[in-house]
C-alpha positions in Angstrom: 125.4 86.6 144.1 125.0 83.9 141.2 126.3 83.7 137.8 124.2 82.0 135.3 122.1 79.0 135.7 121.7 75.0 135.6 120.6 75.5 132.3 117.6 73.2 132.9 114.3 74.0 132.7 111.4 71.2 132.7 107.4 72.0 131.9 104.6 70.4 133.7 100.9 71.0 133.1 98.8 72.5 135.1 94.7 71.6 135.9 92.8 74.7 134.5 91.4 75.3 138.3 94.9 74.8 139.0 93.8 72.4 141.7 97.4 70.2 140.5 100.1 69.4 138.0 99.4 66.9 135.5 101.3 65.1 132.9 100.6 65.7 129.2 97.0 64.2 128.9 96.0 67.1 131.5 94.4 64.5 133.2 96.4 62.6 135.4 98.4 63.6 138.1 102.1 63.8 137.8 103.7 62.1 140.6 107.6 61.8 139.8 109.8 64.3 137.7 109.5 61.8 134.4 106.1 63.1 134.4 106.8 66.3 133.0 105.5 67.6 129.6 109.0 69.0 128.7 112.6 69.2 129.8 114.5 72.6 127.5 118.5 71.9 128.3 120.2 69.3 128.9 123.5 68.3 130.7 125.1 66.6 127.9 124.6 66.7 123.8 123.6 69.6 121.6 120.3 70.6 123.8 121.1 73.9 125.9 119.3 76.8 127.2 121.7 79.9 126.8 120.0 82.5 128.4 116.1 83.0 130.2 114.8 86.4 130.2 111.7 87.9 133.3 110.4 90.9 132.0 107.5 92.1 134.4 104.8 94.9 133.4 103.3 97.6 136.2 101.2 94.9 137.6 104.1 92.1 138.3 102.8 90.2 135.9 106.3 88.2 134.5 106.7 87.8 130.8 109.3 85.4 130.1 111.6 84.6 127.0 114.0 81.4 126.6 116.3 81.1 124.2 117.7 77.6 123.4 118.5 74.5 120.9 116.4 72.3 121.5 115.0 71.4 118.0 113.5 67.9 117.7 110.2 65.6 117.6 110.1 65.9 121.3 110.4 69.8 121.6 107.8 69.5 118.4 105.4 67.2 120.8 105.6 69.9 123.6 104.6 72.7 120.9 101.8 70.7 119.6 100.6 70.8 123.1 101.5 74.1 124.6 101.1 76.5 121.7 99.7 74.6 118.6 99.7 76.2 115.3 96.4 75.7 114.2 93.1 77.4 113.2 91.0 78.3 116.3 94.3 77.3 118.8 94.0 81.2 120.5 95.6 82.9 123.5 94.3 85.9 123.2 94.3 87.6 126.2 91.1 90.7 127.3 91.8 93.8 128.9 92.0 93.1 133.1 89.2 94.7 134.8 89.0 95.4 138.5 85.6 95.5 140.4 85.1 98.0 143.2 85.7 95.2 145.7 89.1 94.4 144.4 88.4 91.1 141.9 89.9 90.8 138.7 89.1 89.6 135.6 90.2 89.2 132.2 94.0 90.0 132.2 96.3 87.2 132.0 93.7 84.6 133.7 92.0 84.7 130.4 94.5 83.1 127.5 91.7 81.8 125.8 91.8 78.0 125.6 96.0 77.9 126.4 96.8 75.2 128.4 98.5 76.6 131.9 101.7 74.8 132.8 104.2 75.1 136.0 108.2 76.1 134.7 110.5 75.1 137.1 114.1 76.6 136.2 117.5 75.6 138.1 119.5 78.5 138.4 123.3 78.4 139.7 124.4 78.1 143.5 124.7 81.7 145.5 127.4 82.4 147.8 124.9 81.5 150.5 125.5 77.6 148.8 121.7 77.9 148.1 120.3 76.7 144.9 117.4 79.1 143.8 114.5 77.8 142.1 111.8 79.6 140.7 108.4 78.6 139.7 106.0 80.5 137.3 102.7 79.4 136.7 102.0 80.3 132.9 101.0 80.3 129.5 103.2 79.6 126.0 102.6 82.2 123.6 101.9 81.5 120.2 104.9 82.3 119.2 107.2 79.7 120.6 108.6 77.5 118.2 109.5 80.8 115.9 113.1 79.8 114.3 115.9 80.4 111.8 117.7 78.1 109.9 121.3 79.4 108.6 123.9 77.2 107.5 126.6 76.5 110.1 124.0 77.9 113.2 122.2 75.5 115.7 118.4 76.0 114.8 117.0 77.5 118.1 113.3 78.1 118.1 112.1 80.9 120.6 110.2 80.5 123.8 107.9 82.5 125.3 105.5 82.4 128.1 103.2 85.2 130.0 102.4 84.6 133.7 98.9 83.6 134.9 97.9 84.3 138.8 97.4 81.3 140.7 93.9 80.7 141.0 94.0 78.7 144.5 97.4 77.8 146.5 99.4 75.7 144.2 101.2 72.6 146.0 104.1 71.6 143.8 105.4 67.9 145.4 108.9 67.4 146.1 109.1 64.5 143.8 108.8 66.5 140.6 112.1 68.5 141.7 115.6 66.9 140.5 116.6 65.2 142.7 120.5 65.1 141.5 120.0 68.9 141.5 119.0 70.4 144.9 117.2 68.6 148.1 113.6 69.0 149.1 112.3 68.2 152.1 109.4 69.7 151.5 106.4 70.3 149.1 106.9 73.5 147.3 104.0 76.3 147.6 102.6 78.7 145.6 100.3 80.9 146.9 96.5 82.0 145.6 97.3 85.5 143.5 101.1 84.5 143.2 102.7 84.4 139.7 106.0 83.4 140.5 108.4 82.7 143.4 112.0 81.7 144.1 112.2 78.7 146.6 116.6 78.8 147.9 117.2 75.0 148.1 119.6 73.2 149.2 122.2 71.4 146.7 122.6 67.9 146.2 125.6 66.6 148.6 
């Protein structure tokens, strides 16, 4: 059993081969949790994440949907990254095809030219006293960003990402976790085919 979550989530990028994460040039490798593209929540101030939504279709591919305030030039810089809104900025997705020896194509490996990125998202401690992580591999949707301004209401633009397959085994190095969350010993792993899994971590002393 858990109720609720950290309310943390942070956003790295992800090589197009998916061969590593990378900071926000999608160049160089991110080595330390400082590196990320994006952090949505935060443990003090105005900044929260009130509720992350997995939605999975027939194939387990996850959808996912965060709601939040985060509203700012640094959530702005993450957009302008992640899901610009610009002419010839797509994500469209073709229909998957299978070939007779099992291989996909198309399907969520093909979001156009969407940058991939790794979400890490804390959630709260079980009764086992584990802390469970879980890691998609995905892309933002052209739609985060969406928002409503109302006069006495936080402005709280949308989130939304659709899962992408790991295209080789994903290595995800201890150093990018929080390290005032849970404990790591160990490298996270992400297997080829894989679009998400929940690593049960220890919690910081």
């Amino acid at each position: 059993m858990s109720v609720g979550a950290r309310g943390l989530i942070d956003i790295f990028g992800l090589k197009q081969d998916h061969s590593g994460l990378v900071k926000a040039d999608f160049t160089t490798a991110a080595a330390a949790i400082t590196d990320r593209i994006h952090r949505l929540g935060a443990d003090s101030g105005d900044k929260i994440v009130e509720q992350t939504d997995w939605s999975y279709d027939e194939n387990g591919v996850p959808s996912l949907k965060i709601s939040q305030t985060d509203f700012g030039e640094e959530f702005e810089a993450f957009v302008n990254i992640m899901a610009p809104k610009k002419v010839g900025a797509t994500s469209v997705q073709v229909s998957e095809k299978t070939a007779e020896n099992g291989r996909k194509i198309g399907g969520s490996n093909s979001a156009g030219d969407a940058k991939n990125a790794i979400i890490i998202h804390y959630g709260s401690i079980t009764e086992g006293g584990k802390i469970p992580v879980t890691v998609n591999i995905v892309y933002f949707k052209k739609t985060t960003g969406g928002r409503t301004t109302k006069g006495g209401e936080y402005v709280s633009p949308g989130v939304e990402a659709v899962g992408i397959a790991a295209k080789a085994n994903i290595v995800i190095p201890k150093e990018l976790l929080d390290a005032d969350i849970v404990q790591a010993s160990n490298d996270l792993s992400l297997p080829k085919d894989y679009y998400e899994k929940i690593f049960f971590l220890n919690p910081k002393p």
